[in-house]
Biotite code that builds the C-alpha atoms (Angstrom):
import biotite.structure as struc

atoms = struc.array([
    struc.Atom([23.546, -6.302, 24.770], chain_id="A", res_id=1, res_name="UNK", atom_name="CA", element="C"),
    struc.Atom([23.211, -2.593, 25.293], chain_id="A", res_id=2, res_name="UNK", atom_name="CA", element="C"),
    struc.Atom([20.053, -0.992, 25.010], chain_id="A", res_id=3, res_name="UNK", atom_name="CA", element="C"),
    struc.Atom([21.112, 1.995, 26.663], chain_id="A", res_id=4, res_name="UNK", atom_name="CA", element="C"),
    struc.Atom([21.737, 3.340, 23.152], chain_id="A", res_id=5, res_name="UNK", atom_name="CA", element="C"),
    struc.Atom([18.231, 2.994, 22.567], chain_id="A", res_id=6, res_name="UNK", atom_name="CA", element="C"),
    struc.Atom([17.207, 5.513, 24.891], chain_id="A", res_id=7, res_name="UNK", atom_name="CA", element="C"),
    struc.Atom([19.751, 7.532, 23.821], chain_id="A", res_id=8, res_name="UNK", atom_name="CA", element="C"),
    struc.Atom([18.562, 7.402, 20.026], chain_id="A", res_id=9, res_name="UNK", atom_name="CA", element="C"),
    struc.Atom([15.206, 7.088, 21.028], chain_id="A", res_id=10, res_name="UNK", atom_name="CA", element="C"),
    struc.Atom([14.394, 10.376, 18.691], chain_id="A", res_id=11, res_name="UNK", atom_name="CA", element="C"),
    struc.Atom([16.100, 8.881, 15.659], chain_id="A", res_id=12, res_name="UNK", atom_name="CA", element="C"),
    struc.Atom([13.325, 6.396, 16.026], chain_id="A", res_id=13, res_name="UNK", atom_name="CA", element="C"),
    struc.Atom([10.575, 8.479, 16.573], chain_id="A", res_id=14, res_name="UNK", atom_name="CA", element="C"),
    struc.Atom([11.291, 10.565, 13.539], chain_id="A", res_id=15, res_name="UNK", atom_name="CA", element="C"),
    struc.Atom([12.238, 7.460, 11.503], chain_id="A", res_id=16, res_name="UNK", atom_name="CA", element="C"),
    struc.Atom([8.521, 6.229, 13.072], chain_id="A", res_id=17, res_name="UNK", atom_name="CA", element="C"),
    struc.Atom([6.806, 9.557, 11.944], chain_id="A", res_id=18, res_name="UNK", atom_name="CA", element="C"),
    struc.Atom([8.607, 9.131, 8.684], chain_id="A", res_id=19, res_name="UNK", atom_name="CA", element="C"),
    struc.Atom([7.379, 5.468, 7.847], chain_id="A", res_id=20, res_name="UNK", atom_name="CA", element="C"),
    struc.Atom([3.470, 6.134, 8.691], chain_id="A", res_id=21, res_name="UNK", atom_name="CA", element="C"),
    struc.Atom([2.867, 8.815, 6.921], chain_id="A", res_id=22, res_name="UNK", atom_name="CA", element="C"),
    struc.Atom([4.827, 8.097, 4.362], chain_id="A", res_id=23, res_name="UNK", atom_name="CA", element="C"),
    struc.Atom([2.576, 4.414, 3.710], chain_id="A", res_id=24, res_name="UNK", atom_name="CA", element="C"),
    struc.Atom([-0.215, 6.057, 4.646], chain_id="A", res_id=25, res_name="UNK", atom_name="CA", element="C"),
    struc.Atom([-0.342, 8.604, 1.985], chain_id="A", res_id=26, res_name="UNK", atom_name="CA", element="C"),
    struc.Atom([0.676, 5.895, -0.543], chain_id="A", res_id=27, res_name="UNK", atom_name="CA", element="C"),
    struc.Atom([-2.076, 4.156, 0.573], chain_id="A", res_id=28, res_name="UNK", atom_name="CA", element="C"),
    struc.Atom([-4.360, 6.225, 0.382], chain_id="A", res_id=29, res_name="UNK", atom_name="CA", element="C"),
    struc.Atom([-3.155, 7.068, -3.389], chain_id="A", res_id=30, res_name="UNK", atom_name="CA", element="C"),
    struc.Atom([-2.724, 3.735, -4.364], chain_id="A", res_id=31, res_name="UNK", atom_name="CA", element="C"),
    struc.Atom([-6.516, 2.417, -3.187], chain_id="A", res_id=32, res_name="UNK", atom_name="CA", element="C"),
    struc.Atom([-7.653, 5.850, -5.382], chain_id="A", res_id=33, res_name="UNK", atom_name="CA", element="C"),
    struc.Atom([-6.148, 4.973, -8.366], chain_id="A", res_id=34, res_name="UNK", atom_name="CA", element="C"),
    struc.Atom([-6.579, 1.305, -7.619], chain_id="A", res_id=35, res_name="UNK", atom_name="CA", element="C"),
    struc.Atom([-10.445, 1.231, -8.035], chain_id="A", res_id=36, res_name="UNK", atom_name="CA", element="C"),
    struc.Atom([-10.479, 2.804, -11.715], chain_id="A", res_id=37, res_name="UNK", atom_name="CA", element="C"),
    struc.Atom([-8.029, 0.199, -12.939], chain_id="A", res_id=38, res_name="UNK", atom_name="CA", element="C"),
    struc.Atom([-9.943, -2.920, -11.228], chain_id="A", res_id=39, res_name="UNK", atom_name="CA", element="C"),
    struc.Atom([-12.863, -1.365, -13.188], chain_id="A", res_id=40, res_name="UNK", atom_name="CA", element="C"),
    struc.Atom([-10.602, -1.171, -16.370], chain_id="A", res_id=41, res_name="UNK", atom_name="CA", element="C"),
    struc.Atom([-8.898, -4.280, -15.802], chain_id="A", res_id=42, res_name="UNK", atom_name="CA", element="C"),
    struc.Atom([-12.948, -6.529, -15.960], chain_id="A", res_id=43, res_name="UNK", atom_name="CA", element="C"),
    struc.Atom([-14.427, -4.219, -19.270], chain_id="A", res_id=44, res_name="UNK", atom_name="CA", element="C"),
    struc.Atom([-14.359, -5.981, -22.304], chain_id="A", res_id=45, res_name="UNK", atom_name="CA", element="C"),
    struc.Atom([-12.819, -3.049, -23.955], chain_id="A", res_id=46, res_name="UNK", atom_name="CA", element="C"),
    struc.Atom([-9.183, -3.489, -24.975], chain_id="A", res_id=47, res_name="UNK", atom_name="CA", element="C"),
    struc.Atom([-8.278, -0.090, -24.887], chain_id="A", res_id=48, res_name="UNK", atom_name="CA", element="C"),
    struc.Atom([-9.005, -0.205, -21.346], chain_id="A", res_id=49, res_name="UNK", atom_name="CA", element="C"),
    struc.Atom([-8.308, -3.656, -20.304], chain_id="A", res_id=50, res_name="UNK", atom_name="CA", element="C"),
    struc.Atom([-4.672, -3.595, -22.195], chain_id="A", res_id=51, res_name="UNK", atom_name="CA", element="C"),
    struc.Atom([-3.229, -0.870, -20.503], chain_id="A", res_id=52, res_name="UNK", atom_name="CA", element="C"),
    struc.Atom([-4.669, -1.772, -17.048], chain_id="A", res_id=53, res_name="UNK", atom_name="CA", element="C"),
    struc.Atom([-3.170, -5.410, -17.242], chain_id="A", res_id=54, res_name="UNK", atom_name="CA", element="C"),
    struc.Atom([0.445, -4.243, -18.532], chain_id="A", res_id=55, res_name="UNK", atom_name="CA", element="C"),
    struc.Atom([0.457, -2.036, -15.331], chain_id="A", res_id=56, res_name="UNK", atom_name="CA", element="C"),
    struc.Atom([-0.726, -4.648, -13.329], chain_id="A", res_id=57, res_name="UNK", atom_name="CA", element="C"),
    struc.Atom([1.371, -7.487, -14.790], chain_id="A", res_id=58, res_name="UNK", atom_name="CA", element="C"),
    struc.Atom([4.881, -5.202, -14.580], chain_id="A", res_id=59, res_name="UNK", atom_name="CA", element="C"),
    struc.Atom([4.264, -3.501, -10.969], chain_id="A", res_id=60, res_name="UNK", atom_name="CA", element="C"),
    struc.Atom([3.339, -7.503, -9.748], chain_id="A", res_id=61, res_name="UNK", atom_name="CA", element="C"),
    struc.Atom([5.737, -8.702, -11.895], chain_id="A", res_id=62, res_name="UNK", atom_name="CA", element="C"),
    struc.Atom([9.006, -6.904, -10.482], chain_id="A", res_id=63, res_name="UNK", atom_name="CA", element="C"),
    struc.Atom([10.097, -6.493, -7.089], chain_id="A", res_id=64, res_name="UNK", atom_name="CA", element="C"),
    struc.Atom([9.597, -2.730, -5.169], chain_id="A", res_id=65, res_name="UNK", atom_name="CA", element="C"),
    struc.Atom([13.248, -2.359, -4.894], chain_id="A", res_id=66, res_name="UNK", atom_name="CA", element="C"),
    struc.Atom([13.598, -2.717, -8.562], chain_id="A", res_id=67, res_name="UNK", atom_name="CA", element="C"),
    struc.Atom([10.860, 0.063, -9.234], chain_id="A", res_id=68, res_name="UNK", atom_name="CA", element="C"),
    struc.Atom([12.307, 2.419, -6.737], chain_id="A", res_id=69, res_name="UNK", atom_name="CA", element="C"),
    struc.Atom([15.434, 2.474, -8.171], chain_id="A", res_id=70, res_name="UNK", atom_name="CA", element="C"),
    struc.Atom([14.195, 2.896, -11.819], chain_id="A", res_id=71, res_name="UNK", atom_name="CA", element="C"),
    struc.Atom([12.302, 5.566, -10.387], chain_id="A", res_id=72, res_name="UNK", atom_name="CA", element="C"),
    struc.Atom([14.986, 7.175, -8.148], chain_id="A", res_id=73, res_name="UNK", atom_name="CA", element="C"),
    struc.Atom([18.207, 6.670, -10.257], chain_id="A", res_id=74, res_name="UNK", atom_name="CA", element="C"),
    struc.Atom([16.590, 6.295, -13.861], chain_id="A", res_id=75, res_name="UNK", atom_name="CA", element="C"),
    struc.Atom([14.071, 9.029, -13.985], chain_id="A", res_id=76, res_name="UNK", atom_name="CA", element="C"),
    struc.Atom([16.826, 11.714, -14.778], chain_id="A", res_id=77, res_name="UNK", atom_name="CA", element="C"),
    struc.Atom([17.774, 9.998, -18.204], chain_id="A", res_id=78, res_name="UNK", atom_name="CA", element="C"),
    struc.Atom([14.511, 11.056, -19.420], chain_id="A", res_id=79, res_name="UNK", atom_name="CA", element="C"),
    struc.Atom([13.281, 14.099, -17.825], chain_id="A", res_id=80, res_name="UNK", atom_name="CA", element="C"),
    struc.Atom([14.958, 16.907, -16.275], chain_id="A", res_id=81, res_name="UNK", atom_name="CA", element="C"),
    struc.Atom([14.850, 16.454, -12.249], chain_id="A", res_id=82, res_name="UNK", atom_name="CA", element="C"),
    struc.Atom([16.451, 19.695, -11.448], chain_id="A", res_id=83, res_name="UNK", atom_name="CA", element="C"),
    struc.Atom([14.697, 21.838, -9.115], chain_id="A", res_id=84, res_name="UNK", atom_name="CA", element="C"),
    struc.Atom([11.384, 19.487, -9.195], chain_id="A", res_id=85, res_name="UNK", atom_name="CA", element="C"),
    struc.Atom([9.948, 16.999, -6.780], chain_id="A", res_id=86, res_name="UNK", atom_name="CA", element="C"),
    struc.Atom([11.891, 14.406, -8.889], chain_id="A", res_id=87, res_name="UNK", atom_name="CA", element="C"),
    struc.Atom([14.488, 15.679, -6.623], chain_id="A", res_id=88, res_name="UNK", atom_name="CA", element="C"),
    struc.Atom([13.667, 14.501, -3.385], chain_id="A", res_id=89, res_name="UNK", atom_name="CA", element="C"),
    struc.Atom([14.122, 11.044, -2.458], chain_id="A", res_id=90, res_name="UNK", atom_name="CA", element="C"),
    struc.Atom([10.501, 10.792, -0.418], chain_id="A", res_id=91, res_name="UNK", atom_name="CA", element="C"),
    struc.Atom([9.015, 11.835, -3.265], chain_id="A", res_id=92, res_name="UNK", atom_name="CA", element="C"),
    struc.Atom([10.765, 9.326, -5.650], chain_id="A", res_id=93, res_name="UNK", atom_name="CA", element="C"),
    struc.Atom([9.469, 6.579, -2.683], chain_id="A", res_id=94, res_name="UNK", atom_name="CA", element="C"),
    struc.Atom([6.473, 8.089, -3.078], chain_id="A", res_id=95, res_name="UNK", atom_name="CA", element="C"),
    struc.Atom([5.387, 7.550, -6.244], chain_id="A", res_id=96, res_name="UNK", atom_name="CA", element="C"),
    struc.Atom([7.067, 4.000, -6.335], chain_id="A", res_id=97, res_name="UNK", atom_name="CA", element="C"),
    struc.Atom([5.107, 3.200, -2.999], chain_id="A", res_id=98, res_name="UNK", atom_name="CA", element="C"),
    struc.Atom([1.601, 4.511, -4.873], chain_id="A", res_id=99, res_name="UNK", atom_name="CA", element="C"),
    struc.Atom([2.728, 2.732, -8.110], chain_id="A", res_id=100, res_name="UNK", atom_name="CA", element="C"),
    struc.Atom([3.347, -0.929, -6.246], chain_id="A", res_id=101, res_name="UNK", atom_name="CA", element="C"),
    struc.Atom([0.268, -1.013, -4.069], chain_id="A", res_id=102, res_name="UNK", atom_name="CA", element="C"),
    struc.Atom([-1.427, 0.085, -6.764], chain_id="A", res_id=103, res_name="UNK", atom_name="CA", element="C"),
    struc.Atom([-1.689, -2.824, -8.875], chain_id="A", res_id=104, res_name="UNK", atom_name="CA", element="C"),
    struc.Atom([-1.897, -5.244, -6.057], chain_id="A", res_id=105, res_name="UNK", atom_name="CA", element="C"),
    struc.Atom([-4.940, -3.622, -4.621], chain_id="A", res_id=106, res_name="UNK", atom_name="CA", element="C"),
    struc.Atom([-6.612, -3.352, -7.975], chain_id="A", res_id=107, res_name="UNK", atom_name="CA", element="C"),
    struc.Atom([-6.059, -7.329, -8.353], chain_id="A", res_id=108, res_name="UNK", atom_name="CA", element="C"),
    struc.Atom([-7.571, -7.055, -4.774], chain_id="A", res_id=109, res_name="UNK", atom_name="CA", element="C"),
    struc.Atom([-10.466, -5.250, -5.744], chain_id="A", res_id=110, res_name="UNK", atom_name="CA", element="C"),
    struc.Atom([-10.933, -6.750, -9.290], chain_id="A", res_id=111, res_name="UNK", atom_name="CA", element="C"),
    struc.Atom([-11.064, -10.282, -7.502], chain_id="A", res_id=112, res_name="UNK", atom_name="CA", element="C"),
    struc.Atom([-13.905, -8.932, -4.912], chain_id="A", res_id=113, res_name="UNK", atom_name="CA", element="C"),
    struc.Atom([-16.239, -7.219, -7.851], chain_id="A", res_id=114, res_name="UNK", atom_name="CA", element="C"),
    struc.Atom([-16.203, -10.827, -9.773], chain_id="A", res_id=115, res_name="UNK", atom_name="CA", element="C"),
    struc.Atom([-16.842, -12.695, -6.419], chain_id="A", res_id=116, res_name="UNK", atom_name="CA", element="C"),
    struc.Atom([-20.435, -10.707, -5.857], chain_id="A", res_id=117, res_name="UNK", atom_name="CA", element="C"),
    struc.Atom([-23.292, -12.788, -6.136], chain_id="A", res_id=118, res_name="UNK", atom_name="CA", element="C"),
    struc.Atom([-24.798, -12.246, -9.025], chain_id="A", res_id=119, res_name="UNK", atom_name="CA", element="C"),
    struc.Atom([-28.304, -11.917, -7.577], chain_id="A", res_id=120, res_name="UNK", atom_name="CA", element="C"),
    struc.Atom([-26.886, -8.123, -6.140], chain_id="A", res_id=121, res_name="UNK", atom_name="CA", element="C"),
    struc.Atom([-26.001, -6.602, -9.894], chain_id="A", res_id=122, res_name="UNK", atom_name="CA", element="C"),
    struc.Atom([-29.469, -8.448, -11.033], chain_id="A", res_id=123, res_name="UNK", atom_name="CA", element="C"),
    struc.Atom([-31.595, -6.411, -8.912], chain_id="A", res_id=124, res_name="UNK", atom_name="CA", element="C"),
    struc.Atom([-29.965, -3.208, -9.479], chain_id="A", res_id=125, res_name="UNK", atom_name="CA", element="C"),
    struc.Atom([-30.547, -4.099, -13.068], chain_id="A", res_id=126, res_name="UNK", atom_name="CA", element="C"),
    struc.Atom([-34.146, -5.059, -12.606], chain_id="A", res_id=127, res_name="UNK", atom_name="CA", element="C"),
    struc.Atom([-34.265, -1.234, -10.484], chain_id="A", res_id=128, res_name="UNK", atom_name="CA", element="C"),
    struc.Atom([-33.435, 0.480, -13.717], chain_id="A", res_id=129, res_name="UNK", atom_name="CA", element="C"),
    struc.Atom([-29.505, 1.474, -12.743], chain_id="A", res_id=130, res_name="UNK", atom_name="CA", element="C"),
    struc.Atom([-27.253, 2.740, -15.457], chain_id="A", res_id=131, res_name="UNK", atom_name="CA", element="C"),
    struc.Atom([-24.154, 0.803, -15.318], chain_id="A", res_id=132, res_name="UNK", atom_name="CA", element="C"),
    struc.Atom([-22.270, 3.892, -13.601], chain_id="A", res_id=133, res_name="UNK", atom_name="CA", element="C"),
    struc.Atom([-25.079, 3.565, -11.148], chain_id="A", res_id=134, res_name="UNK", atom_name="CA", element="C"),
    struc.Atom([-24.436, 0.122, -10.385], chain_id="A", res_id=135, res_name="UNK", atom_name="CA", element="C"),
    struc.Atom([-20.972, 0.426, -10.070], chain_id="A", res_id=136, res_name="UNK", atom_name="CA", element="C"),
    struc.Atom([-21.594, 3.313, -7.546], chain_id="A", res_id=137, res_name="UNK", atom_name="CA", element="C"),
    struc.Atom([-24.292, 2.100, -5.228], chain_id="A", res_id=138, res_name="UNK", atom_name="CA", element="C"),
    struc.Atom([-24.151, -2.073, -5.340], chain_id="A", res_id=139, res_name="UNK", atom_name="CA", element="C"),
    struc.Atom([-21.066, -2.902, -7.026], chain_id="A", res_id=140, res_name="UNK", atom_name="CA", element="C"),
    struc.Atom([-18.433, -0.448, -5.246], chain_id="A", res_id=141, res_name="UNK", atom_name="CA", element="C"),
    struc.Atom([-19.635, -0.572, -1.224], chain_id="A", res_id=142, res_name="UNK", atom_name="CA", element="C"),
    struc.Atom([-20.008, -4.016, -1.214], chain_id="A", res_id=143, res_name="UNK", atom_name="CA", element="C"),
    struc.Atom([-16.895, -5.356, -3.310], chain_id="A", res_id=144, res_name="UNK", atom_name="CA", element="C"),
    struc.Atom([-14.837, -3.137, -0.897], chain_id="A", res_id=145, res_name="UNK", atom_name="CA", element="C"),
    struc.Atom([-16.679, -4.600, 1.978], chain_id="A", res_id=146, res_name="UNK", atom_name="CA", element="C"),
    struc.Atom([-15.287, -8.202, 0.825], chain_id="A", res_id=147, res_name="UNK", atom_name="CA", element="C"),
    struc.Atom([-12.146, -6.409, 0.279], chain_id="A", res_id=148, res_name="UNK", atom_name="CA", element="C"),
    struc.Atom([-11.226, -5.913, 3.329], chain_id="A", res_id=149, res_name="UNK", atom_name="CA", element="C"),
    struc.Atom([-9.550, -9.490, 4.932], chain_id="A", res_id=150, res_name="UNK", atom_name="CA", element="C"),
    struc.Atom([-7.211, -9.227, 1.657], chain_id="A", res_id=151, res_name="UNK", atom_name="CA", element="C"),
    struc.Atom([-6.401, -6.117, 1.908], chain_id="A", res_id=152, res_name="UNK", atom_name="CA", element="C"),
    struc.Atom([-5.626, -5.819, 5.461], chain_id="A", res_id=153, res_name="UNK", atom_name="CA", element="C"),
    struc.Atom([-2.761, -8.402, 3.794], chain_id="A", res_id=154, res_name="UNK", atom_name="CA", element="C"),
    struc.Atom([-1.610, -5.594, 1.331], chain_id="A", res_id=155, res_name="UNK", atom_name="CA", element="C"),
    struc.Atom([-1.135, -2.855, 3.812], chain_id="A", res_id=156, res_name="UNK", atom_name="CA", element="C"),
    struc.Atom([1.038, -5.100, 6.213], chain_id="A", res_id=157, res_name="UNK", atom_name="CA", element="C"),
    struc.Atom([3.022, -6.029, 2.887], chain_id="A", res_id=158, res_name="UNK", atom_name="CA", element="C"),
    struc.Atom([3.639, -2.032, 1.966], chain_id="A", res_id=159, res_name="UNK", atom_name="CA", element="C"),
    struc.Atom([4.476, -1.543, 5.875], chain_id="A", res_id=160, res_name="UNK", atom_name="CA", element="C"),
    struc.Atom([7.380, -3.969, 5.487], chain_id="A", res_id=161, res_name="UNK", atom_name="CA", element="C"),
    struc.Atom([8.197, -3.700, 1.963], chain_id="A", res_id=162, res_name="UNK", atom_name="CA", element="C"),
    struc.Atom([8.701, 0.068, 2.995], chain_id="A", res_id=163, res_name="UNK", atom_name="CA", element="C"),
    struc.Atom([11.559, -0.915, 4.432], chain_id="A", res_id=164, res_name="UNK", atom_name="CA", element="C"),
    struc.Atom([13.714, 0.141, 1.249], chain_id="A", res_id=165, res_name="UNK", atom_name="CA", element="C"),
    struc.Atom([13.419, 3.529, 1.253], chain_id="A", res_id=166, res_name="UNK", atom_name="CA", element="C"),
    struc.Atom([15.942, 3.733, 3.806], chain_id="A", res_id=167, res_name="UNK", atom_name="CA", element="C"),
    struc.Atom([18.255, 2.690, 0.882], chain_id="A", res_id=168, res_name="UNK", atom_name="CA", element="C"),
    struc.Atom([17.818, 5.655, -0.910], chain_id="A", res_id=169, res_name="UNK", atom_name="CA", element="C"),
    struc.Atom([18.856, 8.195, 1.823], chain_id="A", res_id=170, res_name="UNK", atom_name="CA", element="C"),
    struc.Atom([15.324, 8.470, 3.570], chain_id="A", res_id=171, res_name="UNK", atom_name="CA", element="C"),
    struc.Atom([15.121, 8.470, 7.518], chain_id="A", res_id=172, res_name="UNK", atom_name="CA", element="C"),
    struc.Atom([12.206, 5.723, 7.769], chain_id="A", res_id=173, res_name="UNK", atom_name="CA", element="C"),
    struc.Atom([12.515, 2.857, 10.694], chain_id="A", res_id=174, res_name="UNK", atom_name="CA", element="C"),
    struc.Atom([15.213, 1.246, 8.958], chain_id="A", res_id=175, res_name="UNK", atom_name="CA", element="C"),
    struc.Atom([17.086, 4.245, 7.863], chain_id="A", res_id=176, res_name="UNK", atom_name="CA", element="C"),
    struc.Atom([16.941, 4.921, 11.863], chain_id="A", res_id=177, res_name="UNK", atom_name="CA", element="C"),
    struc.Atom([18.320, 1.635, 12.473], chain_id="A", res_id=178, res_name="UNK", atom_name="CA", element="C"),
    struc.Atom([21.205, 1.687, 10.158], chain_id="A", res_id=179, res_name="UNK", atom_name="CA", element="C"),
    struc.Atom([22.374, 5.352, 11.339], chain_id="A", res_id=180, res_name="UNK", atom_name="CA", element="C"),
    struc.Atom([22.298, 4.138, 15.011], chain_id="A", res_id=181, res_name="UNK", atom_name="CA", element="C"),
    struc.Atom([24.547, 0.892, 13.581], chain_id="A", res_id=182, res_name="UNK", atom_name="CA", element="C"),
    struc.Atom([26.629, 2.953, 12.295], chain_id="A", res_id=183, res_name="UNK", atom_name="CA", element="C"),
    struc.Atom([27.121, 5.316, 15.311], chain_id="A", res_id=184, res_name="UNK", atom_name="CA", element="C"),
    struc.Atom([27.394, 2.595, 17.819], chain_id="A", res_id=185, res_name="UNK", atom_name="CA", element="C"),
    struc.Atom([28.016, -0.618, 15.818], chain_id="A", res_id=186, res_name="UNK", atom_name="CA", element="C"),
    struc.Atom([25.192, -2.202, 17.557], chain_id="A", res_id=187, res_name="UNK", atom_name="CA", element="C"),
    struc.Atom([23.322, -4.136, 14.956], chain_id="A", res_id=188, res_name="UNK", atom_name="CA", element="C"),
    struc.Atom([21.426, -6.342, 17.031], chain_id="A", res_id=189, res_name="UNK", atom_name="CA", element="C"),
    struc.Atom([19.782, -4.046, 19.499], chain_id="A", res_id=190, res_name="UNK", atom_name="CA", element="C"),
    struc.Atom([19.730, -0.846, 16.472], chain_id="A", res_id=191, res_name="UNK", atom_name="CA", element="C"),
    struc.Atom([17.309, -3.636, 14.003], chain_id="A", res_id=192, res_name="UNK", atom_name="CA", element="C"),
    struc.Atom([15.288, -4.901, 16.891], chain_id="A", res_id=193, res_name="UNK", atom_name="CA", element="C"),
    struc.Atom([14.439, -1.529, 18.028], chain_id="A", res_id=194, res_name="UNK", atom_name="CA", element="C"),
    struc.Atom([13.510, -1.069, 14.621], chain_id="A", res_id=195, res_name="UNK", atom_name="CA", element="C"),
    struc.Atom([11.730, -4.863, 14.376], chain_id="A", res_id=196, res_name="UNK", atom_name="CA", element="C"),
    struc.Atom([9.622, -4.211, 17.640], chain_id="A", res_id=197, res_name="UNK", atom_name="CA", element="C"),
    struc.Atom([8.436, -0.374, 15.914], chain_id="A", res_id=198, res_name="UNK", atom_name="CA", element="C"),
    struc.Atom([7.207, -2.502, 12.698], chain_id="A", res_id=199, res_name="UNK", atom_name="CA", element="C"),
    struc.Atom([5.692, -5.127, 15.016], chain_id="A", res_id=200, res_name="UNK", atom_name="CA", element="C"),
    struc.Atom([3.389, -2.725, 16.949], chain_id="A", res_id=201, res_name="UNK", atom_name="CA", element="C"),
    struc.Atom([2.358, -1.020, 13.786], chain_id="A", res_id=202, res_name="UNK", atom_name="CA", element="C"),
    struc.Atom([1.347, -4.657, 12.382], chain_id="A", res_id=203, res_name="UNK", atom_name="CA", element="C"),
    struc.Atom([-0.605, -5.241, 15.831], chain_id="A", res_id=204, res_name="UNK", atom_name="CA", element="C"),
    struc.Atom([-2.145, -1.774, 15.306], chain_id="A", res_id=205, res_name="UNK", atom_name="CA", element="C"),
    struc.Atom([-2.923, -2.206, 11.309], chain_id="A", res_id=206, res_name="UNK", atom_name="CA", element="C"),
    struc.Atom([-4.615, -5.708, 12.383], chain_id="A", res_id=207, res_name="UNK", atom_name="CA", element="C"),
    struc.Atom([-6.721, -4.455, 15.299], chain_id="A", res_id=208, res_name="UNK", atom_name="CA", element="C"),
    struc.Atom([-8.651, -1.354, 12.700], chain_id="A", res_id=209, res_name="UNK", atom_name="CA", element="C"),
    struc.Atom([-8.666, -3.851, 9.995], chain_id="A", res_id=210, res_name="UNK", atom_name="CA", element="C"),
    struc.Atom([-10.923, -6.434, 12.698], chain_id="A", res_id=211, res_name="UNK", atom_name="CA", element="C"),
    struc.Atom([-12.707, -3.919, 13.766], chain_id="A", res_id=212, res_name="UNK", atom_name="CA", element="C"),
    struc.Atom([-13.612, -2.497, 10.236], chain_id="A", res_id=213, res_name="UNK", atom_name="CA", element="C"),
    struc.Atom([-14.263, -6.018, 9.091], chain_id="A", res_id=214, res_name="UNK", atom_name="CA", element="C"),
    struc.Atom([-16.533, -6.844, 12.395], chain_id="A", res_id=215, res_name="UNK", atom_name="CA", element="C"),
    struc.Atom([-18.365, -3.907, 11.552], chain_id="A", res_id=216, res_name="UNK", atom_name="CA", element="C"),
    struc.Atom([-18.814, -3.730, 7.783], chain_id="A", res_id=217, res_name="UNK", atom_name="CA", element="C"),
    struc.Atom([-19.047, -7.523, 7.321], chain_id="A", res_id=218, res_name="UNK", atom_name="CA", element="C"),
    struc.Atom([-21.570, -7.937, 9.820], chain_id="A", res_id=219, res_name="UNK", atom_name="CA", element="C"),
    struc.Atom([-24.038, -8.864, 6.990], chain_id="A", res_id=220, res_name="UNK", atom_name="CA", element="C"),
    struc.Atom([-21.861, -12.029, 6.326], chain_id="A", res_id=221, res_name="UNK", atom_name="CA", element="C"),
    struc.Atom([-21.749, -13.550, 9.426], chain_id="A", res_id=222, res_name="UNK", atom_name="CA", element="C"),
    struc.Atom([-24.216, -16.460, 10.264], chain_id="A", res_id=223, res_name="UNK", atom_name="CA", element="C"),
    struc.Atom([-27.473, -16.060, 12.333], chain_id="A", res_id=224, res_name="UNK", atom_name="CA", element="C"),
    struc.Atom([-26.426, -18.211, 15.359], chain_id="A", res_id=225, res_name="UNK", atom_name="CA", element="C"),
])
């Protein structure tokens, strides 16, 4: 083993590194925007709302995230015209499928935590005179997220990873570092676990907020010793 090469590549990784975070960061913080209105939609007892929300749901669960980035990347052109748009760029195209994906997994997340409130909390506010939207805003919301958070620590460890694909589509994340140091130096043990070890410390990091977030918002839940 040479890990020489390493060092020598060492900015290939850094700008794969750069590349990955923000790149699952911004789809996260998409995806857990548009995932809160369609938990919401997917619990009314309104069709019109609850149809739509659960074909989303069902086909982004339903299919894997390589499957959706290529319909996305490759198929989008058959029906609209890419040319000088974002539909151009391949990040964008990840994107979108990134936002899409954790999307309807968060929302199943989410939808799960709003039906597991006691149902003492939406009582009171109901007893305090809150409008529904009220509800929804100052009991339902905070604390439902609050629950949220163990399974969804889950969620963003599965986009980290599953990000993994957009390499395959021409963009310089970790992997796409790994594979054009393979290719340079046909090294594909120490090129992947270089890459590997990257993923693993942003896991460790992910999992040390997500404790602290959870030891400090869930407080509430823990028993009186």
């Amino acid at each position: 083993m040479d890990f020489s090469i390493i060092v020598d590549s060492i900015d290939i990784y850094l700008e794969g590194l750069w590349t990955t975070v923000w790149l699952v960061g911004l789809a996260l913080i998409i995806g857990l925007s548009v995932a809160i209105p369609l938990a919401i939609a997917r619990n009314s007892e309104n069709w019109l709302l609850k149809g739509p929300s659960w074909a989303f749901i069902y086909f982004f669960r339903g299919t894997p995230l390589l499957v959706q980035l290529y319909l996305i990347y490759y198929g989008m052109d058959q029906f609209v015209p890419v040319k000088d748009t974002l539909w151009e760029n391949a990040w964008f195209c990840a994107l979108v499928a990134f936002v899409l994906n954790t999307a309807a997994y968060t929302s199943e997340i989410i939808r799960g935590a709003i039906n597991g409130l006691p149902k003492g909390e939406v009582e009171a506010a109901v007893a305090y005179g809150m409008s529904r939207f009220q509800t929804y805003r100052r009991i339902i919301l905070p604390s439902a997220l609050r629950r949220a958070l163990p399974a969804y620590s889950n969620e963003v460890i599965f986009m980290l990873h599953g990000s993994a694909v957009a390499g395959i589509i021409t963009i310089l994340d970790l992997t796409g570092a790994a594979r054009l140091v393979n290719s340079r130096y046909y090294a594909p043990f120490e090129s992947f676990l270089t890459a590997g070890l990257f993923y693993m410390g942003l896991t460790f990091i992910i999992l040390w907020v997500f404790k602290a977030a959870e030891k400090r918002f869930l407080a509430y839940l823990r028993p009186l010793s």
